[in-house]
C-alpha positions in Angstrom: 17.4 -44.4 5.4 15.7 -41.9 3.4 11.9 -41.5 3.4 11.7 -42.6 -0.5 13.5 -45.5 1.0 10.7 -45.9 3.3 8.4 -45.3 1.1 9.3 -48.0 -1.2 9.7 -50.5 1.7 6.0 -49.7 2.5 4.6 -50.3 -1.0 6.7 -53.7 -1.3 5.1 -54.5 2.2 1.3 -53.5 0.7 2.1 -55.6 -2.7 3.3 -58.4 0.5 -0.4 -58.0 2.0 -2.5 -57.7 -1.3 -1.5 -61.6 -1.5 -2.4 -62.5 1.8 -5.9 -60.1 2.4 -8.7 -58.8 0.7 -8.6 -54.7 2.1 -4.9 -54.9 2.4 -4.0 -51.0 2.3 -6.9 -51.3 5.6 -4.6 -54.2 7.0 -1.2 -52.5 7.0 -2.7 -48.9 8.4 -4.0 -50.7 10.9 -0.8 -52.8 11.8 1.4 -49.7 11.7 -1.0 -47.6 14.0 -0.7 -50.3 16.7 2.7 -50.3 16.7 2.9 -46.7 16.6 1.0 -46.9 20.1 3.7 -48.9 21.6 5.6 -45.3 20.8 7.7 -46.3 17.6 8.2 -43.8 14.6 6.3 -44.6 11.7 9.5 -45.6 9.7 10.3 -48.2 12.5 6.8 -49.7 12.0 6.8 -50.4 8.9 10.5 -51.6 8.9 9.9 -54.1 12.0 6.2 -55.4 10.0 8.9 -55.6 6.9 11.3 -57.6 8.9 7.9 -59.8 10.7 7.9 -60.9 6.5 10.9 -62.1 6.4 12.3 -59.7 4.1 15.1 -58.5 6.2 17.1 -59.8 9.4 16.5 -58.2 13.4 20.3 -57.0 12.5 19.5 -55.4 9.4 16.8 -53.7 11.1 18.7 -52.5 13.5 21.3 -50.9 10.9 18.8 -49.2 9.4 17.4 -47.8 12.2 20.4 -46.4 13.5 21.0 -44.9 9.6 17.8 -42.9 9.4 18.8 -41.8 13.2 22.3 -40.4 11.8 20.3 -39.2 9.1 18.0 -37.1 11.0 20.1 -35.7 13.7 22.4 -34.7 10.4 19.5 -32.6 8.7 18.9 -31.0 11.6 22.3 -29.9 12.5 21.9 -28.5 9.0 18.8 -27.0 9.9 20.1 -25.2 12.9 23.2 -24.1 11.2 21.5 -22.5 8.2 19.4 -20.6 10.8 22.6 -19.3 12.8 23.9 -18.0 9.4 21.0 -16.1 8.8 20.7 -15.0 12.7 24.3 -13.7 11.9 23.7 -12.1 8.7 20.8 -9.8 9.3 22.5 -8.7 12.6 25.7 -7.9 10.4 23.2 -6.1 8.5 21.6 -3.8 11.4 24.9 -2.7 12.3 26.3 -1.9 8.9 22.6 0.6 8.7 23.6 1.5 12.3 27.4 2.8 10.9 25.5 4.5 7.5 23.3 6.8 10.1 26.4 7.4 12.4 28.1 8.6 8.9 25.0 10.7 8.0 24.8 12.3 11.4 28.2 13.2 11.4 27.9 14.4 8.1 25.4 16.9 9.4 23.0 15.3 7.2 20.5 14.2 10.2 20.0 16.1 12.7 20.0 14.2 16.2 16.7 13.6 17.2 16.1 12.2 13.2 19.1 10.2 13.8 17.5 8.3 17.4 14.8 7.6 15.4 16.2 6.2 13.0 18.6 4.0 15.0 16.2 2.7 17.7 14.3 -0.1 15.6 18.0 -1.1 14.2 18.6 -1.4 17.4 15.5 -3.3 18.5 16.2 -5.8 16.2 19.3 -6.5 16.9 19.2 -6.8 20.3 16.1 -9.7 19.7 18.6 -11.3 17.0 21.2 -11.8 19.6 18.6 -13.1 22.5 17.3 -16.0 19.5 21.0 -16.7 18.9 21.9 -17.0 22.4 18.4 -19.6 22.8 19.1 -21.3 20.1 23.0 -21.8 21.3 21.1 -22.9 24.3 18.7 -25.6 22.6 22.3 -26.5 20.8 24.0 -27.5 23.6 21.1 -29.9 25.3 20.5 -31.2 21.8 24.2 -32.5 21.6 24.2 -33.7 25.0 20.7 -35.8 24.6 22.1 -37.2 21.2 25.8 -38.2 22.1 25.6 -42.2 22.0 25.3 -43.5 24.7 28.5 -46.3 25.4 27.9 -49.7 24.8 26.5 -52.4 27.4 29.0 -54.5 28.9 28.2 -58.0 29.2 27.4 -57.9 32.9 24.6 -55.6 32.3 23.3 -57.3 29.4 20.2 -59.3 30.1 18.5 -62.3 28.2 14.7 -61.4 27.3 12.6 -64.8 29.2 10.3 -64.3 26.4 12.4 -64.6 23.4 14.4 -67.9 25.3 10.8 -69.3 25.9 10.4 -68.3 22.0 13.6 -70.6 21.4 12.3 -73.4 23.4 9.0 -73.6 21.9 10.8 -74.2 18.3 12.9 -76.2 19.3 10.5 -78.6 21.0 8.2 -77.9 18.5 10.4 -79.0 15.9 11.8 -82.0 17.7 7.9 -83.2 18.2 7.2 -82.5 14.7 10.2 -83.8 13.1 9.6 -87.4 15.0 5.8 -87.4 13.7 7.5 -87.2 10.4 10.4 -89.4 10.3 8.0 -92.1 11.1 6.0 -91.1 8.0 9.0 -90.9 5.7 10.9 -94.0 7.5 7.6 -95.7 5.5 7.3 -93.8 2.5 11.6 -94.1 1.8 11.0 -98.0 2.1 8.7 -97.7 -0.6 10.9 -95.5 -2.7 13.3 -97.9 -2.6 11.7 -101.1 -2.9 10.1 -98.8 -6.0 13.2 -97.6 -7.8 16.8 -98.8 -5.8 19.2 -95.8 -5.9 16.3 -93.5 -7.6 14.0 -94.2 -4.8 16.8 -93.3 -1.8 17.9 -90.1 -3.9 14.2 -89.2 -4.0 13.8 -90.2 -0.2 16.3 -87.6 0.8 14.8 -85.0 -1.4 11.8 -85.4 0.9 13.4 -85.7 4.0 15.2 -82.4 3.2 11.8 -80.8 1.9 10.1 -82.3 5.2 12.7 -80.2 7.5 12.7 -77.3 5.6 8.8 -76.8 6.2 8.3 -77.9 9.3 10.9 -75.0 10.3 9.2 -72.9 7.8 5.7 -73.1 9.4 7.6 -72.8 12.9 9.0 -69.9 12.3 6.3 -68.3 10.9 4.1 -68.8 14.0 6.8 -67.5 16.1 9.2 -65.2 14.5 8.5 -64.1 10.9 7.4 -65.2 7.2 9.7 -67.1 5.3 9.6 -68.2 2.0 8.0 -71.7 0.7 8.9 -71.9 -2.7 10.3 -75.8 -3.8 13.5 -74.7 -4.0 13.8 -72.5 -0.9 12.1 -75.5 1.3 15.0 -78.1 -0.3 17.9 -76.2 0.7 16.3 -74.9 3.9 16.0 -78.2 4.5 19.6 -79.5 4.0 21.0 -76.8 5.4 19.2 -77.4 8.9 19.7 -81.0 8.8 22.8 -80.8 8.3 23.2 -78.3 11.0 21.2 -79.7 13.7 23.2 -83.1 12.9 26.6 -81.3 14.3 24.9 -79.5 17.1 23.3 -82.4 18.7 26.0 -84.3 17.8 27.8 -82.3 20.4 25.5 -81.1 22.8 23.2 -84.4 23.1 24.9 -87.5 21.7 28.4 -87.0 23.0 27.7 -85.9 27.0 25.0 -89.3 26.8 27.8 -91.6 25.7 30.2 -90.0 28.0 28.3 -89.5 31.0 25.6 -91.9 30.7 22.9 -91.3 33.4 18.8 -89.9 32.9 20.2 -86.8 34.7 22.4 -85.7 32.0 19.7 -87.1 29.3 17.3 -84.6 31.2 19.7 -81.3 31.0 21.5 -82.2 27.6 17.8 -82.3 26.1 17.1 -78.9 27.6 19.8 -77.3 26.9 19.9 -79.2 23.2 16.3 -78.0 22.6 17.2 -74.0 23.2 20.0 -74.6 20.8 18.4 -76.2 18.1 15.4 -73.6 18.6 18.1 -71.1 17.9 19.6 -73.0 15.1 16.0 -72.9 13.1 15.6 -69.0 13.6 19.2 -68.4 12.6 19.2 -71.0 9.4 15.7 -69.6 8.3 16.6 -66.0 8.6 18.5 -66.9 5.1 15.0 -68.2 3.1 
C-alpha cells in the first residue's frame, strides 16, 4: 500500500471522527501516538483505528499490511541496487583515469614522480569505493536473511488468544441475554400488530424482529470489536442474516445434542460451547455491515 494510499485512508478516518468529536484531528493524533507506543508503524495505526470503524475486515488488514511490507523491502532493494551501480561506475571511472596516466607516462609525457602524483588519489578512491561495496554486500546479505519469510505455523504451534475467546463469549452471552429481554418485548408488540392489521401486522412484526437482532449485534459489536453501520437498511438485513444464521447453528449445536442426549450436563456444555459459537457468528455476520 502506498503512502497516498495511506494517506487517503487517514483523511477518510478524520472525516469518520469529525462526526463523532468536536477536536477530531486532536482525537485521531492522539489514537495513533498510542498505538505507535505499543511499537507499530504509523501506517499500521491508522489502518488497525481504520479497521476498529468497521471499514475494513482483521483479514483485509492483514493483506495490506503484508503489501506495504513487499512494498518497502522492494524500494529498498531498488535503493541499494542503484547505489551498487554507481559504486561500480565511478570505480570504472578511476581506473579508466588510472590507464590515461599509464598512457601519458609511457608516452613520455609525465615524468614519474608527476605521474605518482597523479595516480595516488585515483587510487585512494578506489580503494574506499571497493571497502563501501564490500559493506554494503555485507549489510546485503543480513538484510536478505532478516527479511526471507519466515514458514508458516503449523497447527500444533498455533495458539488461541484467552482474550479474544473471552471476547466471543461475552457476545455471545450478551446477545443471548439481550435478545431474550427483547423477544419478550416484541412477543407483545407482534400480538398487537396482528390483532391491528392480520398478515400486515405479522410482515411488519418480522421487520422488527429482524431490525431488533440486527442492533442488538450492532451495539455488541461495537463495544467489543469495531463500528458497524446502523443505517435502516443495514440493521434489517444484518438482522435476517444473523437470525437466520444463529437458527442453523443452534439448531445443531444446542437443540439436537438436548433431544438426543437429554440430561442438565449436556444442557450445561452445549450452552457453553453454543455461546462461543454464536459469539463468533455475530463478529463474522457483522464484519459484512
Amino acid at each position: 500500500m502506498s503512502a497516498a494510499d495511506i494517506d487517503e485512508i487517514y483523511e477518510e478516518l478524520l472525516q469518520i471522527y469529525n462526526t463523532q468529536y468536536i477536536n477530531p484531528k486532536e482525537i485521531l493524533s492522539y489514537k495513533i501516538i498510542e498505538l505507535m507506543k505499543e511499537g507499530r508503524s504509523r501506517e499500521n495505526a491508522i489502518l488497525t483505528l481504520y479497521e476498529r470503524e468497521g471499514k475494513i475486515a482483521p483479514a483485509e488488514v492483514e493483506v495490506l499490511e503484508e503489501d506495504a511490507i513487499k512494498k518497502k523491502q522492494a524500494l529498498e532493494k531498488d535503493i541499494r541496487k542503484k547505489k551498487e551501480d554507481t559504486i561500480r561506475q565511478q570505480i570504472k571511472d578511476h581506473k579508466k583515469s588510472l590507464e590515461k596516466l599509464a598512457l601519458l607516462l609511457s608516452k613520455g609525457e609525465l615524468d614519474e614522480e608527476s605521474y605518482r602524483a597523479a595516480i595516488k588519489p585515483h587510487e585512494e578512491k578506489i580503494a574506499k569505493l571497493e571497502k563501501e561495496k564490500k559493506d554494503e554486500a555485507t549489510v546485503k546479505l543480513k538484510r536478505e536473511s532478516v527479511e526471507l519469510p519466515a514458514p508458516p505455523p503449523t497447527a500444533p504451534t498455533k495458539r488461541l488468544d484467552p482474550k479474544i475467546l473471552s471476547k466471543y463469549f461475552i457476545h455471545g452471552f450478551a446477545f443471548s441475554v439481550l435478545f431474550l429481554v427483547m423477544f419478550l418485548v416484541w412477543v407483545f408488540a407482534l400480538a398487537i400488530l396482528v390483532v391491528s392489521g392480520a398478515i400486515i401486522g405479522l410482515i411488519i412484526g418480522f421487520g422488527l424482529l429482524a431490525l431488533i437482532v440486527g442492533y442488538l449485534n450492532s451495539v455488541i459489536t461495537d463495544y467489543l470489536w469495531f463500528t458497524t453501520n446502523k443505517e435502516f437498511w443495514n440493521l434489517l438485513f444484518h438482522g435476517c442474516v444473523l437470525f437466520a444464521a444463529l437458527l442453523a447453528v443452534d439448531a445443531i449445536i444446542i437443540w439436537a445434542p438436548n433431544r438426543i442426549f437429554p440430561s442438565v450436563e449436556v444442557q450445561i456444555i452445549a450452552f457453553i460451547i453454543g455461546t462461543f459459537v454464536n459469539g463468533l457468528v455475530g463478529k463474522k455476520v457483522a464484519e459484512f455491515w
